[in-house]
C-alpha positions as CSV (number, residue, x, y, z in Angstrom):
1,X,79.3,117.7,79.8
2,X,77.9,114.3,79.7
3,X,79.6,111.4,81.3
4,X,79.6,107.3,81.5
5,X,79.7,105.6,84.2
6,X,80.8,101.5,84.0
7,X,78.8,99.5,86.9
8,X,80.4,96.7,88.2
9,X,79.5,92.4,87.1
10,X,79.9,92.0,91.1
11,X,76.3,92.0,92.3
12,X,77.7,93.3,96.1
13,X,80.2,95.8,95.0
14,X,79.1,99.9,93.8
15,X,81.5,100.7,90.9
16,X,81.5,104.9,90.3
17,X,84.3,105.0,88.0
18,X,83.6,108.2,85.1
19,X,84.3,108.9,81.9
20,X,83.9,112.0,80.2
21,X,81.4,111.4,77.4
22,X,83.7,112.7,74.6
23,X,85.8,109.4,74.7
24,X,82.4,107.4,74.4
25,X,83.8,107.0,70.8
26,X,86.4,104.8,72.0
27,X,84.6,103.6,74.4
28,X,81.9,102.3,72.0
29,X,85.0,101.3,69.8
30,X,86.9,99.0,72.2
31,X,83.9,96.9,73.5
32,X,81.8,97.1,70.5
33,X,78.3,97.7,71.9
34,X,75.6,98.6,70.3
35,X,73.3,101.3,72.2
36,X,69.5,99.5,73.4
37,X,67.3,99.9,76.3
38,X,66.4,103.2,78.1
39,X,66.8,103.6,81.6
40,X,65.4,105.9,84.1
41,X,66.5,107.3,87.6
42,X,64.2,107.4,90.4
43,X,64.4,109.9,92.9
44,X,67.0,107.3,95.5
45,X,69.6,107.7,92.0
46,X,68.5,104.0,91.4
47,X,68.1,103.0,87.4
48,X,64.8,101.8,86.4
49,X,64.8,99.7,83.1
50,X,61.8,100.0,80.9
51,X,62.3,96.2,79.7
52,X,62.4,95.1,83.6
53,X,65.3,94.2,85.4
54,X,66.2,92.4,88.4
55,X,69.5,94.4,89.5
56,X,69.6,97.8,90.1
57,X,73.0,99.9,89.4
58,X,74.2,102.9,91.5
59,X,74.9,106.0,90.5
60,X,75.6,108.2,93.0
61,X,79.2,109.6,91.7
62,X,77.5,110.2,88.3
63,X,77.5,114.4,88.5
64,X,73.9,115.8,89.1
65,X,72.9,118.2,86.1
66,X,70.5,121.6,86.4
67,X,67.7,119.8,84.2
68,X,65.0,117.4,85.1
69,X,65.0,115.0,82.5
70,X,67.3,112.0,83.3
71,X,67.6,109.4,80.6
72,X,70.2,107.0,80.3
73,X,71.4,104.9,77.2
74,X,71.8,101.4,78.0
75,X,75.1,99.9,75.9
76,X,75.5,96.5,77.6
77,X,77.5,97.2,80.7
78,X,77.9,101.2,79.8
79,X,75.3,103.8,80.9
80,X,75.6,107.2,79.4
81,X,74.2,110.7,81.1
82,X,72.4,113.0,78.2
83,X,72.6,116.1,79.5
84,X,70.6,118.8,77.7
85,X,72.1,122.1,78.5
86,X,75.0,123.4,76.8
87,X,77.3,124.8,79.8
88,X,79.8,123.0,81.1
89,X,79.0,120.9,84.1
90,X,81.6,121.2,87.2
91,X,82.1,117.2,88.3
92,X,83.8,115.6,91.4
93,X,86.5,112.8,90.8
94,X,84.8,109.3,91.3
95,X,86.2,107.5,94.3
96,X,87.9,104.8,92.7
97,X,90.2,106.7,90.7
98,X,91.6,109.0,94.0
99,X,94.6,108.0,96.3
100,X,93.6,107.1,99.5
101,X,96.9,108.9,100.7
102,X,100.1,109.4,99.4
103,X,102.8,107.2,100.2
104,X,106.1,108.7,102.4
105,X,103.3,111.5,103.3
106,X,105.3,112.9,106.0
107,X,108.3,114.0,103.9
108,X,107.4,117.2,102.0
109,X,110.7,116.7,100.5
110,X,110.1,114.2,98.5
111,X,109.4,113.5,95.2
112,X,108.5,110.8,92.9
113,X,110.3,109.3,90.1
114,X,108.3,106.6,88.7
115,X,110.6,103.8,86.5
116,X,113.4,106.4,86.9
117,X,113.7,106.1,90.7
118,X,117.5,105.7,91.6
119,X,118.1,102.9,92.6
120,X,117.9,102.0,97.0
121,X,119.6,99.1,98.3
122,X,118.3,97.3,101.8
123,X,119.1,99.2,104.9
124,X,122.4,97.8,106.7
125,X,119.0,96.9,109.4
126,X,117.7,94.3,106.7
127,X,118.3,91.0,107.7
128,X,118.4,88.1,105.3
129,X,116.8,84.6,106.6
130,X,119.5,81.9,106.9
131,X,119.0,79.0,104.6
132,X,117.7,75.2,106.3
133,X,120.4,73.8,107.8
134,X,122.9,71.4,105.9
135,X,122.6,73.8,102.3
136,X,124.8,75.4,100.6
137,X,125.0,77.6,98.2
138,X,125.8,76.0,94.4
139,X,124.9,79.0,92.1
140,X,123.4,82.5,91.2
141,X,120.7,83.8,88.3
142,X,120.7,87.8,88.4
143,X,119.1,89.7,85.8
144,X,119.3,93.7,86.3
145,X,118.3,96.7,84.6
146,X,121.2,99.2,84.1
147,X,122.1,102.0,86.4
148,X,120.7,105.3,86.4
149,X,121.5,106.7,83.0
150,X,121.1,110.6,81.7
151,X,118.1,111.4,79.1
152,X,117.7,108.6,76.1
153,X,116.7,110.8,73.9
154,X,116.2,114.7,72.3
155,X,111.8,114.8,72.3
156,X,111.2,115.8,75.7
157,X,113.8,118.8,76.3
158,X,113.4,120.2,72.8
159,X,109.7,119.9,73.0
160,X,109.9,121.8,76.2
161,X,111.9,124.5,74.8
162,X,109.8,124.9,71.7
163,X,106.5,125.9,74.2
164,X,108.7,127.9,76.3
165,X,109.7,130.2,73.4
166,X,106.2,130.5,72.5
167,X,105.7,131.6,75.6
168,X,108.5,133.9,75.0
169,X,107.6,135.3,72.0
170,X,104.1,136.2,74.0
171,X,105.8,137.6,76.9
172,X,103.8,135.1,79.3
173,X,106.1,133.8,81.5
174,X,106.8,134.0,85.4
175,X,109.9,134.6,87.0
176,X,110.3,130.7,87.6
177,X,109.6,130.2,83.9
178,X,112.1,132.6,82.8
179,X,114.5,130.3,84.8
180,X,113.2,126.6,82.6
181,X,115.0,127.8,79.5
182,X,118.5,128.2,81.4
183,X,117.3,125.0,83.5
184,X,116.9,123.1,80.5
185,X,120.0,124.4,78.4
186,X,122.2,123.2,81.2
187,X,120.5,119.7,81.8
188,X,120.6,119.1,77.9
189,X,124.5,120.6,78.3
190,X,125.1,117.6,81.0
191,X,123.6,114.6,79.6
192,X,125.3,115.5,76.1
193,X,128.8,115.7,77.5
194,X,128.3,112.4,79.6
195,X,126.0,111.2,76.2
196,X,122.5,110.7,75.7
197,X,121.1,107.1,77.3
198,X,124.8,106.5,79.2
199,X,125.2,105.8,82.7
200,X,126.1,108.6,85.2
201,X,128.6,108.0,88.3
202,X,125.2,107.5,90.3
203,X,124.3,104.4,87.6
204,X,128.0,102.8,88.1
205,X,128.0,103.1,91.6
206,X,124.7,101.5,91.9
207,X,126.1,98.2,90.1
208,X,129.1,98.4,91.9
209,X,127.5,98.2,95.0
210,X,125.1,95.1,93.7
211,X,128.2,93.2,92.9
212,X,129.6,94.1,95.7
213,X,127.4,92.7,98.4
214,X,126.5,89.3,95.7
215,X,130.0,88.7,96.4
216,X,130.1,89.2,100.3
217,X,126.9,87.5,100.7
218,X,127.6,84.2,98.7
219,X,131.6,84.5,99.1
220,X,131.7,80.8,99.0
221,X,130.8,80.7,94.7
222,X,133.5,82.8,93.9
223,X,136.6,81.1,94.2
224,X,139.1,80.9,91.0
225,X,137.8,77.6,90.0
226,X,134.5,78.7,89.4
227,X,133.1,80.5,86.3
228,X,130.7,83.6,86.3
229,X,129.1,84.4,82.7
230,X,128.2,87.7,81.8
231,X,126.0,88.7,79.0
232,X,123.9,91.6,78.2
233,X,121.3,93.1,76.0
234,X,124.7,94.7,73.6
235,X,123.3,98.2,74.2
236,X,126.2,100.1,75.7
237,X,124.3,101.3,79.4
238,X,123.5,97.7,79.8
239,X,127.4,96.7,78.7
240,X,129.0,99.4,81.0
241,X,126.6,98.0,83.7
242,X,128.0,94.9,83.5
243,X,131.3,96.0,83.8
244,X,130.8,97.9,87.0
245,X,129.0,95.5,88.5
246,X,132.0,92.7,87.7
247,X,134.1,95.3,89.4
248,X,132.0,95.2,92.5
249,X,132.1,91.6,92.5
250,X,136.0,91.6,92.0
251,X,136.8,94.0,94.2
252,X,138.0,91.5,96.9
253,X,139.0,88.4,94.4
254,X,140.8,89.2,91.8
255,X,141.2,85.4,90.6
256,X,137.2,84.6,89.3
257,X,136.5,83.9,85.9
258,X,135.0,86.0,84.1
259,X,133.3,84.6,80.5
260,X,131.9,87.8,78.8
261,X,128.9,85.9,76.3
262,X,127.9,87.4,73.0
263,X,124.9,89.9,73.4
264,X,121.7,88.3,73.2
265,X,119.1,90.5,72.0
266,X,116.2,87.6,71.8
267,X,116.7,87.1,75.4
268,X,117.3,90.4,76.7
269,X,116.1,93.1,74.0
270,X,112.8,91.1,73.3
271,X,110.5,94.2,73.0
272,X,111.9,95.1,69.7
273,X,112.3,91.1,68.2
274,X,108.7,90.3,69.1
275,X,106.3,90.9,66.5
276,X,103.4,90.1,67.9
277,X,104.3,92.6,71.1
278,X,105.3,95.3,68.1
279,X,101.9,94.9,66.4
280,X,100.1,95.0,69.9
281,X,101.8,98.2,71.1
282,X,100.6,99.7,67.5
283,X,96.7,98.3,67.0
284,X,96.0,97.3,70.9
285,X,92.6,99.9,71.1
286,X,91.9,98.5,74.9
287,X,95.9,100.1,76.3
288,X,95.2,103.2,73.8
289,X,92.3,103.6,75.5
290,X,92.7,103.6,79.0
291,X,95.8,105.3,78.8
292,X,94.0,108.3,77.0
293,X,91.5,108.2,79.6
294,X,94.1,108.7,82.2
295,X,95.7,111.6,80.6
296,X,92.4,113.0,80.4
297,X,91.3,112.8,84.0
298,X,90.1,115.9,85.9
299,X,93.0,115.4,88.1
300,X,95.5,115.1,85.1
301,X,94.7,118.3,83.8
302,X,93.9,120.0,87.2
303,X,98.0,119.2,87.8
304,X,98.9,120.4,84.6
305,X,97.8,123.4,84.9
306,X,98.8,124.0,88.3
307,X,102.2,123.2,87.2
308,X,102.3,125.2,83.9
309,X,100.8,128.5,86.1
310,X,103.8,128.6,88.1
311,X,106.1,128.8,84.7
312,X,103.3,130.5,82.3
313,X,100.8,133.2,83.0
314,X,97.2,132.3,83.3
315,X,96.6,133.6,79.8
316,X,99.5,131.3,78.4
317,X,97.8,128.5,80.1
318,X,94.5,128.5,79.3
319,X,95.5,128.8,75.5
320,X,97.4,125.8,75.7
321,X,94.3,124.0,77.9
322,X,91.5,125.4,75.0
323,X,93.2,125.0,72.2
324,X,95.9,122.6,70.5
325,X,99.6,123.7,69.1
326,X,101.4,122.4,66.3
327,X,105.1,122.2,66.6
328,X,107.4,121.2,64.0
329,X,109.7,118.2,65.2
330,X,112.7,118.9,65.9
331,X,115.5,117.6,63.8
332,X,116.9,115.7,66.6
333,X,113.4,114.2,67.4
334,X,111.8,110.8,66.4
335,X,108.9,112.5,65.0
336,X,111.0,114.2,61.5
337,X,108.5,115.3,58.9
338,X,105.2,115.1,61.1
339,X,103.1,117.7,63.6
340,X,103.4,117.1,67.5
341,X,100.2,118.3,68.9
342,X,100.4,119.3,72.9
343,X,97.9,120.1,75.3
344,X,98.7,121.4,78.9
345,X,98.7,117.4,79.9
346,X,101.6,116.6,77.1
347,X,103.6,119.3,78.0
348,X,103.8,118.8,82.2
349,X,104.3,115.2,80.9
350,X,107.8,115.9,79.0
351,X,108.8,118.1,81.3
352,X,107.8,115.4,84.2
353,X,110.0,113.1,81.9
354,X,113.3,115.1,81.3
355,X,113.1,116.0,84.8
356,X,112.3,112.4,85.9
357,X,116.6,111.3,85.8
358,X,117.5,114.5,88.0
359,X,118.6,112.5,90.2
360,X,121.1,110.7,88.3
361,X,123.1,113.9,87.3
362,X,126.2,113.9,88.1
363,X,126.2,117.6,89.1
364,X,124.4,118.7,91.9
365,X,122.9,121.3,90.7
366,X,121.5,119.5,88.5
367,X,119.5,116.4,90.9
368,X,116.9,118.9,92.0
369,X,115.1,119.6,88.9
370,X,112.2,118.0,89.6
371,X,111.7,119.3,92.9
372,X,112.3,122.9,91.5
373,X,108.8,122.6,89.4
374,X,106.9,120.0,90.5
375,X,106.0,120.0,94.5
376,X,105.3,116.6,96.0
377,X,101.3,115.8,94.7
378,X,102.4,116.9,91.3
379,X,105.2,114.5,91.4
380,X,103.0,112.1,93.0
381,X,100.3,112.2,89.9
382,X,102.7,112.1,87.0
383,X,104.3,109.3,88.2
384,X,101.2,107.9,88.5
385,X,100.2,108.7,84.8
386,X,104.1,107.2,83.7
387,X,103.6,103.6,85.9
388,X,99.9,103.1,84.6
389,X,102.1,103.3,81.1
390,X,104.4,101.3,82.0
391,X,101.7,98.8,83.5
392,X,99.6,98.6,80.8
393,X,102.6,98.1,78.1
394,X,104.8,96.4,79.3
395,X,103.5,94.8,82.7
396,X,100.1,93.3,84.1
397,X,98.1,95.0,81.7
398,X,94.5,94.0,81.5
399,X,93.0,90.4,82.3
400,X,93.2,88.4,79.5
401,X,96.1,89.9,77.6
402,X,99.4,88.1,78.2
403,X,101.1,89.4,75.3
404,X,102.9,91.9,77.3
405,X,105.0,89.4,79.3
406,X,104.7,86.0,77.5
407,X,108.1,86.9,75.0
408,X,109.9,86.6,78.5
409,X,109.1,83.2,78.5
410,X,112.5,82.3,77.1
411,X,114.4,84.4,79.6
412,X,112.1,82.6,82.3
413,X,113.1,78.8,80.7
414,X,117.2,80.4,80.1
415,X,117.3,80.5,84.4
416,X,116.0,77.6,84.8
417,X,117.6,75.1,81.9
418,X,121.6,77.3,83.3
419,X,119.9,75.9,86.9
420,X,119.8,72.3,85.6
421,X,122.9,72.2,84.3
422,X,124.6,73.1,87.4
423,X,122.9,71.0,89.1
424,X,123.4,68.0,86.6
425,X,126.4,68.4,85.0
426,X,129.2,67.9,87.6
427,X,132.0,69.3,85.2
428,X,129.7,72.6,85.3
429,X,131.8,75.4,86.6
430,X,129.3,78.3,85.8
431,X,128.5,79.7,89.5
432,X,126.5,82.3,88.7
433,X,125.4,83.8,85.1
434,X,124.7,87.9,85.3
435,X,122.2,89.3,82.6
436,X,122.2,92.8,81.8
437,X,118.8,94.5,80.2
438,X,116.5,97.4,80.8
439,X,113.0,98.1,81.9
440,X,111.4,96.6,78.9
441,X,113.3,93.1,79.8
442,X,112.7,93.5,83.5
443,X,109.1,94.1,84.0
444,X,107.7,91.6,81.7
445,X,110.3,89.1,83.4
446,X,108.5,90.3,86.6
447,X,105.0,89.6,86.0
448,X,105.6,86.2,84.3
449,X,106.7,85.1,87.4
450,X,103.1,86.2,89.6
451,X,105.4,87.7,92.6
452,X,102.4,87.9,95.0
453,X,101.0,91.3,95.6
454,X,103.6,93.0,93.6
455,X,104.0,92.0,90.1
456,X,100.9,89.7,89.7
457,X,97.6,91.7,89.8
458,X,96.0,92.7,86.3
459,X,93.0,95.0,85.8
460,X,89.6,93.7,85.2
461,X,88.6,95.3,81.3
462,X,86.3,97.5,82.6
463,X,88.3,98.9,85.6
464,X,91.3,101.2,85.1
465,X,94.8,101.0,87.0
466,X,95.2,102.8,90.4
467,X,97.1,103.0,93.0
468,X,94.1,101.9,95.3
469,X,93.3,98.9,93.4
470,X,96.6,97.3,92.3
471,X,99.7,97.0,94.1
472,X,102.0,97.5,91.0
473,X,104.9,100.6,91.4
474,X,106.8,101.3,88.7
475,X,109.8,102.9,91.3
476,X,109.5,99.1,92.6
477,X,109.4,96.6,89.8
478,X,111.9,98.9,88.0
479,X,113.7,101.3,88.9
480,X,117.2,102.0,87.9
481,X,119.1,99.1,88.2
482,X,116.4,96.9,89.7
483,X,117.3,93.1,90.1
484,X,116.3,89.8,90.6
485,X,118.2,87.3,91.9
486,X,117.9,83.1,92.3
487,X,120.3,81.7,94.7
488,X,120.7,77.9,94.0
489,X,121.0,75.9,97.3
490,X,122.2,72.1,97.7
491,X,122.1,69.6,100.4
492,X,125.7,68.8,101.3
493,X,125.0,65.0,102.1
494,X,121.6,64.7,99.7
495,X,122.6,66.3,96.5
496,X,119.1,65.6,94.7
497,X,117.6,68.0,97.5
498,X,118.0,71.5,95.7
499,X,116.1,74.9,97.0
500,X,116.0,78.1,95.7
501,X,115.4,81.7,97.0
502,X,114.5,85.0,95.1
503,X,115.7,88.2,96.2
504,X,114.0,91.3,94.2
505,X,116.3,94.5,94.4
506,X,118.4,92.2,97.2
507,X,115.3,91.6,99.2
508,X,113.2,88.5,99.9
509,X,110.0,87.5,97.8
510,X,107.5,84.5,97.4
511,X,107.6,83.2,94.0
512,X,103.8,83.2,92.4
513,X,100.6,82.2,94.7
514,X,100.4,78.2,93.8
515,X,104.6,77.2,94.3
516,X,104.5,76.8,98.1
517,X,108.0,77.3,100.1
518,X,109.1,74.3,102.0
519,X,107.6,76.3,105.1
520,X,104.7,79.2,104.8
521,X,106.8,81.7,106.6
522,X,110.1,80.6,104.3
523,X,111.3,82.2,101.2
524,X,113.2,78.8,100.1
525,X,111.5,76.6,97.7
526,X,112.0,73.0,96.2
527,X,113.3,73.2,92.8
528,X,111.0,70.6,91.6
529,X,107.9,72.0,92.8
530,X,109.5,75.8,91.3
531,X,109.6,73.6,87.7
532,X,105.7,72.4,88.9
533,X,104.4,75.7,89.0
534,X,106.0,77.1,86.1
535,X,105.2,74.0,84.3
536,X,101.9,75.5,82.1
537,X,104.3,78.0,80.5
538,X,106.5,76.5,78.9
539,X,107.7,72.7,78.3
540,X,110.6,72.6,80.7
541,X,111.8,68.8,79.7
C-alpha cells in the first residue's frame, strides 16, 4: 500500500499525519495540485530535493516498505510513497490521529454517546459565582435543544436488520448475533409506540428539571407581572420541550405569563432555510473529504470489525470488509429507488447510531443497548467518528469556512436586540424569552459565539479533527437538551450599568477570547463591550 503524508507550514513542528494512497484522488481533487519535483530519502528518513531546498521534512511515521528504492512525488505540500511491490504493507497509526487517553478511563462501565448523550445537570456541589454587588437580575435568553428523544428515523435499524438476515441466510452468526435481531425488533417496537423523533420520559424530565432550577435560581423575574415568551423551532420534540420545561418553571408560580410565539423556523430551523449551508453540505469536497478519510482510518475499520466478530463469524466479516453489498432501501428509508452500499465501517456506524439513544428508552431493558455490543474503546471511537461529523457540518469546521455557523447570526442579533429592549423600553415586561431547537440550531449558535477552548477552535486545512488537537465534544456542545443561557443584570441605583453572564448547560463560561469580563477571574461582562466584540458580525445599531 502506498501512503501520503502532509508536513506541516510550521518550520519547528514534525507533522506525521497518513493517508492511505487510494484517497490521493481526492486528495489531488480538494487542493488541486499538480504533481512536480522528485524527492529522495537519505538514510536519517530526511527528504532530499533534486531542485534544492532549504527545509527538510520528516518522515518517520511514513511506513518502511521491503524495497530499496524510495522516491517521493512532490505535489506542493503533499508527498506520496511509491511502493513497488504488490503485497499489502502492515502500517502503524500516525501519532497525531491516536488518543492520548480516553476520558472517564477508570469507569469500564461507561460508554459514549456522542451528540446523543443524555443530558447531566451540575452536581448539587457546583457553585455558581454571586453577581457584583448592587445587580440584579432584569432578564433571561435560553436557547435549548430538546430532550432526549427515541430514533428520528427508519435507516439505521432496517439497515441493520437487512445485514443481519444476510448473515442469516449464511448461517454466520454468534450467539450474541442471534440475539441483535430480537434486540433490534424490540427497540424499533419501543420508539414506534412512543413515535419516531418524540421525546421519552427521560427527554421531559430533563426540561423539567432546566426550568425548574431557572426558576429557583432567578425567582425574582418570575412574578405575575412579568412576561416569559416561548417560541420554538414548530417541530413537535422541540414544542413538547417547551412545554415541559414551562412546567418546571411553573411548578412553584402558577401566576407567570406565559406568551406562546408563532414557530420560527428562520431563527431556529435555519439548516434547512439556508441555501448557501444546503449547497455546501452537497458540493463542500474539503468536509467530504476528511470525513471519508476518518471512516477509512486503520483504527475505524480495526473497530469495526472487532465489533462485527462478536455478532458475525470471521467469514461473514471479512466478506463484508473485501467486498461491498447492495441493499435495496427499505420502503421506510430516505434512500427509495437507489442502492445503499455498506462496508464493515457503515454497518458498526448504524448500529453505533440506533444504539446511540439507549439511554433515552423509557424501558430498562432497553438503556443498555450500547453497552451490550460495543465495550468502552469501541464506544469511545464511534463517537469519535459521529462528533468529527458533527464538527465538520455543522460546527468549527475547517479554517476559513464560516458557512457552517454564520446563518446563526440572526439567532445571535434576536438575544441581543430582546436584551435592548428590556433594557430600553421601560413598559417591556418580557423577563425572559425561551427558544426551543435542536443540534443543528445549537452548535452553530455555539461556535459563532468563540466560547474559549470549547466551541472556538477550527482545524488548519491540512490537519484533520482529533480529540488531541481540538477541544470540541459533541456530548458537550450538544447533547440532549443542551442550553445556553444570558442572564441580564442591572445596577439598582445606575440603570445604564448592565452585565451579562452565560451559563452553557447551567454552568459558567467566558464569552469569545477578545470581550474581557469586568474582572479576569469573573464570568460577568459589560453589555457594551459584549455588543463590541460581536460588533464585526453583524450591524447591531
Amino acid at each position: 500500500m502506498a501512503l501520503c503524508t502532509v508536513p506541516s507550514f510550521n518550520l519547528n513542528i514534525q507533522y506525521d499525519q497518513c493517508y492511505p494512497y487510494q484517497y490521493l484522488y481526492d486528495i489531488c481533487n480538494l487542493y488541486k495540485l499538480n504533481f512536480q519535483n522528485v524527492f529522495f530519502i537519505n538514510n536519517d528518513d530526511h527528504i532530499r530535493s533534486l531542485v534544492g531546498m532549504n527545509r527538510r521534512y520528516s518522515v518517520q511515521s511514513v511506513v518502511p516498505v521491503i524495497n530499496n528504492k524510495k522516491t517521493y512525488n512532490r505535489a506542493i505540500s503533499l508527498f506520496v510513497k511509491q511502493n513497488e511491490i504488490e503485497s499489502p504493507v502492515q502500517h502503524s497509526i500516525p501519532k497525531t490521529l491516536q488518543f492520548a487517553s480516553i476520558e472517564d478511563e477508570g469507569d469500564d462501565n461507561k460508554r459514549y454517546y456522542s451528540t446523543k448523550t443524555p443530558y447531566a445537570c451540575p452536581s448539587k456541589e457546583y457553585v455558581l459565582s454571586s453577581p457584583p454587588t448592587g445587580y440584579k437580575p432584569i432578564g433571561v435568553q435560553v436557547l435549548a435543544r430538546h430532550g432526549s428523544r427515541t430514533l428520528n428515523s427508519h435507516d439505521y435499524d432496517v439497515q441493520t436488520l437487512k445485514i443481519w438476515e444476510l448473515a442469516k441466510q449464511k448461517n454466520m452468526l454468534t450467539p450474541l448475533g442471534e440475539q441483535l435481531k430480537e434486540d433490534t425488533e424490540l427497540f424499533i417496537g419501543e420508539n414506534n409506540h412512543v413515535g419516531r423523533g418524540e421525546l421519552t420520559e427521560l427527554g421531559k424530565d430533563e426540561h423539567i428539571g432546566i426550568g425548574s432550577r431557572l426558576f429557583h435560581r432567578l425567582q425574582s423575574l418570575f412574578l405575575p407581572s412579568n412576561t416569559v415568551t416561548v417560541m420554538t423551532s414548530g417541530k413537535k420534540r422541540a414544542v413538547d420541550s417547551s412545554q415541559q420545561f414551562v412546567n418546571g418553571l411553573t411548578e412553584s408560580q402558577n401566576g407567570i405569563q406565559i406568551q406562546n410565539q408563532s414557530p420560527n423556523k428562520s431563527l431556529l430551523y435555519f439548516h434547512k432555510s439556508c441555501l448557501s449551508y444546503r449547497t455546501f453540505k452537497k458540493t463542500d469536497l474539503d468536509i467530504r473529504t476528511k470525513i471519508h478519510l476518518i471512516k477509512n482510518l486503520p483504527q475505524t475499520k480495526a473497530y469495526a470489525q472487532q465489533v462485527l466478530r462478536k455478532i458475525y463469524t470471521k467469514d461473514f466479516v471479512d466478506l463484508l470488509t473485501n467486498g461491498y453489498y447492495e441493499i435495496q432501501a427499505d420502503k421506510y428509508s430516505d434512500l427509495l429507488d437507489k442502492k445503499f452500499h455498506q462496508n464493515e465501517v457503515d454497518i458498526v456506524i448504524c448500529l453505533y447510531s440506533m444504539f446511540s439513544v439507549a439511554q433515552a428508552q423509557n424501558k430498562p431493558s432497553l438503556t443498555n443497548m450500547l453497552a451490550k455490543y460495543f465495550n468502552k474503546e469501541e464506544s469511545y471511537w464511534f463517537s469519535y467518528i459521529n462528533d468529527a461529523q458533527e464538527f465538520y457540518v455543522k460546527g468549527p469546521s475547517i479554517e476559513g469556512k464560516t458557512v457552517t455557523y454564520d446563518m446563526a447570526k440572526p439567532l445571535l442579533a434576536d438575544f441581543f436586540t430582546s436584551i435592548n429592549a428590556r433594557i430600553e423600553d421601560s413598559d417591556n415586561t418580557v423577563a425572559a424569552h425561551l427558544r426551543f431547537a435542536h443540534a443543528e440550531t445549537i452548535i452553530p449558535f455555539a461556535t459563532l459565539l468563540q466560547i474559549p477552548n470549547f466551541s472556538d477552535k477550527s482545524v488548519y486545512p491540512l490537519d484533520i479533527y482529533t480529540y488531541e488537537n481540538n477541544p470540541w465534544r459533541g456530548n458537550k456542545i450538544a447533547s440532549m437538551a443542551a442550553n445556553i443561557q444570558w442572564e441580564i443584570y442591572q445596577h439598582e441605583e445606575h440603570h445604564d450599568q448592565i452585565l451579562v453572564r452565560m451559563l452553557y448547560n447551567e454552568m459558567e463560561v467566558k464569552f469569545k477570547s477578545d470581550c474581557k469580563s469586568i474582572t479576569s477571574d469573573s464570568y460577568f461582562y459589560d453589555f457594551n463591550e459584549l455588543k463590541r466584540s460581536y460588533q464585526h458580525i453583524f450591524n447591531m445599531d
